[in-house]
C-alpha positions as CSV (number, residue, x, y, z in Angstrom):
1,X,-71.7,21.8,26.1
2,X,-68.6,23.3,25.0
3,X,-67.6,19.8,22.8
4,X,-70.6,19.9,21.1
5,X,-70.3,23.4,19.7
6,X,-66.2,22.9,18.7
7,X,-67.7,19.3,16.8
8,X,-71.0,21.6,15.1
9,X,-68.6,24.4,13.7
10,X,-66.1,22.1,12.6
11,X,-68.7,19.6,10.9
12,X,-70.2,23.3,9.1
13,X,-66.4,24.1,8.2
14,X,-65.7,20.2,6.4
15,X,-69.2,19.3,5.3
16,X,-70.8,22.4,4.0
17,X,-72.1,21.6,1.1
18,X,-73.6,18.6,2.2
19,X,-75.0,20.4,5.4
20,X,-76.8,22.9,2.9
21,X,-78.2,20.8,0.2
22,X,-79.2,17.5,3.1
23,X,-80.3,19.2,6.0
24,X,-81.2,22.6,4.2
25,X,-83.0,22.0,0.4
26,X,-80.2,24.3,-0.3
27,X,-78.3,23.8,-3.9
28,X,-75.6,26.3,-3.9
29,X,-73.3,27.7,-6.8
30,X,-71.2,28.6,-4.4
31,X,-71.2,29.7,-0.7
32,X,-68.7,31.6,1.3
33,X,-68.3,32.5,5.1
34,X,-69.2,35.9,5.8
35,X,-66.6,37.2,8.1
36,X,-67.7,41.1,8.9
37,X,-70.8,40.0,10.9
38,X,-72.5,42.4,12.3
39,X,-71.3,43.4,15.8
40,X,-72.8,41.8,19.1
41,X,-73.6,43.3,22.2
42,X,-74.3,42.4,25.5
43,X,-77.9,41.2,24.7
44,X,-77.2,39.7,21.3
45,X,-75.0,36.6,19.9
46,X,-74.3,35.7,16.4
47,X,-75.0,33.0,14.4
48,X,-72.6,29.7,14.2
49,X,-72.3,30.4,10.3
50,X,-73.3,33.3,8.5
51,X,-73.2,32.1,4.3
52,X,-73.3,34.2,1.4
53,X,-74.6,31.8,-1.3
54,X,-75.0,31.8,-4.9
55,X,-78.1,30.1,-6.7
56,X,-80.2,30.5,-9.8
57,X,-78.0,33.5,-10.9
58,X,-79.5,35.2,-7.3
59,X,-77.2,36.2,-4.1
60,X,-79.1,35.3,-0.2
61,X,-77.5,34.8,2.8
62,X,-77.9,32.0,5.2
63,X,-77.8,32.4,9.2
64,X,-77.1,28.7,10.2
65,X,-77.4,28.1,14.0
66,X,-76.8,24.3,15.5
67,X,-78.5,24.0,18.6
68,X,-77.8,20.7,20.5
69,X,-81.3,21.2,23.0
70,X,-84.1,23.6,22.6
71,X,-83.6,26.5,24.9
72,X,-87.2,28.5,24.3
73,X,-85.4,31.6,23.8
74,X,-84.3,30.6,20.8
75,X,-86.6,32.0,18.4
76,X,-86.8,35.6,19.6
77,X,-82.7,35.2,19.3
78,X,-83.0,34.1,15.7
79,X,-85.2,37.3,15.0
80,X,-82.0,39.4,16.2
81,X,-79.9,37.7,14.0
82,X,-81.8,38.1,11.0
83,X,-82.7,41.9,11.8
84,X,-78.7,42.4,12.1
85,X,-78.2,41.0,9.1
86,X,-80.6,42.5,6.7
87,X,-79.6,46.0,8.4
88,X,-76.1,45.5,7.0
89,X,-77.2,43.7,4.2
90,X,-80.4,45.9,2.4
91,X,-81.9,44.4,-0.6
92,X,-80.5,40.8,0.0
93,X,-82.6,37.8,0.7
94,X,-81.7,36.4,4.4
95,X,-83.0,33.1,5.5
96,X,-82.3,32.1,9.0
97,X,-82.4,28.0,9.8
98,X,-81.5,26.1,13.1
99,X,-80.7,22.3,13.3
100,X,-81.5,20.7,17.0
101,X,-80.0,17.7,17.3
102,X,-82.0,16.6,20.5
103,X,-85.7,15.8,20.3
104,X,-88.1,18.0,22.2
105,X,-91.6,18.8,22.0
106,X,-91.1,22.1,22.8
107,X,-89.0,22.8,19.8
108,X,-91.0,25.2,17.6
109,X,-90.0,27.0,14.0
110,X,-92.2,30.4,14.9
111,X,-91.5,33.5,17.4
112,X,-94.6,35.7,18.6
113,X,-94.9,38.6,20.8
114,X,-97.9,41.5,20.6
115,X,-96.2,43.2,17.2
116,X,-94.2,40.1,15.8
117,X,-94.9,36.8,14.3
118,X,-91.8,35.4,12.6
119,X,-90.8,31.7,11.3
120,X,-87.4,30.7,10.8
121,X,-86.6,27.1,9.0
122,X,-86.2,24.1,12.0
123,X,-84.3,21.1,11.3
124,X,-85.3,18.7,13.9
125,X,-82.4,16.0,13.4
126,X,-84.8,13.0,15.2
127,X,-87.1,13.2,12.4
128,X,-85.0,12.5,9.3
129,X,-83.9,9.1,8.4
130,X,-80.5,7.7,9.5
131,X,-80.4,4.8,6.6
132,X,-81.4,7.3,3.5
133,X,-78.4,10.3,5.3
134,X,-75.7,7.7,4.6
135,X,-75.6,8.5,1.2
136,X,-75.6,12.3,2.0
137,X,-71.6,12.9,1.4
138,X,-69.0,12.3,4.2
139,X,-69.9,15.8,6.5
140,X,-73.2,14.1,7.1
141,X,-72.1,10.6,8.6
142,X,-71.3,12.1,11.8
143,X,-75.0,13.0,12.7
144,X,-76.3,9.9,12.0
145,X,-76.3,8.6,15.4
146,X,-79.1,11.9,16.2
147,X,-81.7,10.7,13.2
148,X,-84.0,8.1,12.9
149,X,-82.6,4.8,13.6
150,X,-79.4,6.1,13.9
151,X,-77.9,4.3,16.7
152,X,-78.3,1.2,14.6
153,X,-76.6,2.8,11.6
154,X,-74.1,4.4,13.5
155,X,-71.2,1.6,13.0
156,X,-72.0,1.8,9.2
157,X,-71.3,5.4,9.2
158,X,-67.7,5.1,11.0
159,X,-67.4,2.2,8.3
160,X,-68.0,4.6,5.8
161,X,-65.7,7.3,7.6
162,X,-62.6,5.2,7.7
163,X,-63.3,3.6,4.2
164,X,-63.4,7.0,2.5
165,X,-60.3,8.6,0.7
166,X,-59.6,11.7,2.8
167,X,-56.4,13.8,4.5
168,X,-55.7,11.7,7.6
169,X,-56.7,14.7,9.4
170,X,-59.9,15.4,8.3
171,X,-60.6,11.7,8.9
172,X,-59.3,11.6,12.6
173,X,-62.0,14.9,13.0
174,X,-64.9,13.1,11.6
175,X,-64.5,9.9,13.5
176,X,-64.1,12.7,16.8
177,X,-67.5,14.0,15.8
178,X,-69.4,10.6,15.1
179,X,-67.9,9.7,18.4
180,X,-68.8,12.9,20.3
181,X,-73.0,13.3,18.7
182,X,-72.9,9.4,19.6
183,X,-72.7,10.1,23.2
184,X,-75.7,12.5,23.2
185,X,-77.7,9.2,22.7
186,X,-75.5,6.2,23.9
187,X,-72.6,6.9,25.8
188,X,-71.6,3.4,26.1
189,X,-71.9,3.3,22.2
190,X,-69.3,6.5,22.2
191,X,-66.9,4.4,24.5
192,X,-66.6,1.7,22.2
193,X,-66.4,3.9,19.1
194,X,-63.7,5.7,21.3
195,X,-61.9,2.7,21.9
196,X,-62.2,1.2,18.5
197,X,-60.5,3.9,16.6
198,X,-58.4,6.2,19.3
199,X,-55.4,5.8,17.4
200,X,-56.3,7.5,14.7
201,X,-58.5,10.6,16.7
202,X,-56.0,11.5,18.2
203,X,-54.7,13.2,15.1
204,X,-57.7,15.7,15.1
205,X,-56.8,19.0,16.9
206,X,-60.4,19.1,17.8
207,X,-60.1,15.7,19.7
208,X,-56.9,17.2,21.4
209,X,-59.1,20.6,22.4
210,X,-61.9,18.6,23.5
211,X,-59.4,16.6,25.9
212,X,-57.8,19.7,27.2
213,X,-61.2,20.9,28.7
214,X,-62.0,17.6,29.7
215,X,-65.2,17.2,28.5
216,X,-65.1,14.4,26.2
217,X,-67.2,11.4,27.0
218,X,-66.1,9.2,29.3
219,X,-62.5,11.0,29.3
220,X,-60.9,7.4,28.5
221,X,-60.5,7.0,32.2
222,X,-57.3,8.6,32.4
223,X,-55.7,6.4,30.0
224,X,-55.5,8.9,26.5
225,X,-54.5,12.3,29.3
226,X,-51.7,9.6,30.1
227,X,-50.5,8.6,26.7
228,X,-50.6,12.2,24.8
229,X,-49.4,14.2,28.2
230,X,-46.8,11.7,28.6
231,X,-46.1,9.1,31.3
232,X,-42.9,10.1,32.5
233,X,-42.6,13.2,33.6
234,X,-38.7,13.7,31.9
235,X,-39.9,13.4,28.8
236,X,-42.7,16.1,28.4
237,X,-40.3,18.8,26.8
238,X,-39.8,17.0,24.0
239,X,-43.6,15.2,23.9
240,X,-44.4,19.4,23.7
241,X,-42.1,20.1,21.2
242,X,-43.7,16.5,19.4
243,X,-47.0,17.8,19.9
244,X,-46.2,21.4,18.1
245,X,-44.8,19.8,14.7
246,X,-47.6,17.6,14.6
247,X,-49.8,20.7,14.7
248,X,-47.6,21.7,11.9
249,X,-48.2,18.5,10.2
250,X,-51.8,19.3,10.5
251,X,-52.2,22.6,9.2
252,X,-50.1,21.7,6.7
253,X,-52.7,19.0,4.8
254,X,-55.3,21.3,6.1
255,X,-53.9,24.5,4.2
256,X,-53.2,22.2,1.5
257,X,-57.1,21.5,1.2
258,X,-57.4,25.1,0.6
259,X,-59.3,25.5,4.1
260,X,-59.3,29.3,5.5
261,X,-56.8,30.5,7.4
262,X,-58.8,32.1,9.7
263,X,-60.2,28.2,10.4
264,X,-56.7,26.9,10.4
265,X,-55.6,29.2,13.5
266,X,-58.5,28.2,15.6
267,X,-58.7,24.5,15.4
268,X,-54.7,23.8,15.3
269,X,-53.9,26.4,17.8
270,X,-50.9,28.0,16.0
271,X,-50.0,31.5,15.1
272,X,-49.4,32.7,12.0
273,X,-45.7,33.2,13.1
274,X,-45.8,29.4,13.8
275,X,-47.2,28.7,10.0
276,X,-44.8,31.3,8.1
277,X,-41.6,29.6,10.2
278,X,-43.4,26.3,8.8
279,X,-42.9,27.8,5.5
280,X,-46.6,27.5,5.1
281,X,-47.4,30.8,4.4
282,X,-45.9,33.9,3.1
């Protein structure tokens, strides 16, 4: 599951806005990641995005968890999260919501136990309505293949992905993402989409992670480990060396785009030595 969670943080990181207000009612002023979470322990996790937002001259946070299927612990977990949070955070509002991508009839928004009832906001994906989503800002095309008639949308939305102006990086990460949420429903539908546009994914660093742990569907049959990795076997010093200034290149548009540092490091794989000899930060 590991692809799906590198393709739901990233998607959170580039779409945001359009996450909150589409899949969340959620107008912000303005939102910022919260980065001093409270600390986990052996029997808790935290959220996938903790938010501070801004609205209607009030401060709340948000506790944002993507969940890909319904694991029925899930509730009683999003009570810890929320207790952490208003612990650390007294007198501010804090909302917890979970988007499942995966229908299940299980999936419930409410956590009881003999002292406890507690509801938390549940976005079930399958229920909303691929063809109204497309006009829900860029960050949203890639889970159109999980709504309603979304498989039959789905080329329209990597239409819409290539068509739009963007970095070429940030393209190359959503077509990654439309390709990997495609396969939760249609793997042979994510092998074409891979096929049709693997020149330009191949750009993403998330595509490249994904590779490295093998996970991505259908793994190209060898064929993409072959080309990036290099065929001949004299030629992968300088293919490494390639690879590293293309990271460069990456981070580069990416810290142009004003996108956190902290975000940078983690999805290009660099150091902060390797962006300061880059010249890209002080």
């Amino acid at each position: 599951m590991m692809q799906y969670d590198v393709v739901a943080k990233l998607l959170l990181e580039i779409g945001r806005d359009s996450i909150l207000r589409s899949f969340l009612g959620i107008e912000a002023e303005g939102a910022e990641l919260i980065l001093d979470v409270p600390p986990e322990t052996v029997s808790t996790r935290s959220a996938d995005f903790a938010l501070r937002l801004r609205a209607g001259g009030s401060e709340r946070i948000v506790l944002l968890e993507m969940q890909t299927r319904w694991e029925p612990e899930k509730p009683r977990v999003m009570v810890e999260y929320r207790s952490r949070f208003q612990t650390k955070y007294p007198g501010v509002e804090v909302d917890p919501f979970m988007v499942l991508f995966q229908a299940d009839a299980r999936a419930v928004d409410v956590y009881r136990d003999k002292y406890l009832t507690f509801r938390f906001h549940l976005v079930k994906l399958w229920e909303l309505e691929a063809a109204r989503h497309l006009e829900s800002g860029v960050g949203i095309l890639p889970f159109i293949p999980l709504m309603r008639g979304g498989l039959e949308t789905t080329l329209e939305a990597e239409r819409r992905i290539y068509a739009a102006p963007m970095p070429p990086v940030v393209r190359a990460d959503l077509l990654t993402a439309l390709a990997v949420l495609t396969g939760l429903q249609d793997r042979q539908l994510a092998k074409e989409l891979l096929g049709r546009r693997r020149d330009i994914m191949i750009e993403s660093p998330v595509y490249d992670m994904i590779k490295d742990e093998g996970k991505l569907e259908g793994k190209l049959e060898g064929k993409l480990e072959g080309k990036i990795e290099g065929k001949l076997e004299g030629k992968r010093e300088g293919q490494i060396e390639g690879k590293r200034e293309g990271k460069i290149e990456v981070a580069a548009a990416m810290v142009g785009e004003g996108t956190p540092l902290a975000t940078v490091l983690r999805l290009t794989g660099l150091t902060e030595g390797d962006l300061r000899a880059g010249g890209l930060i002080a």
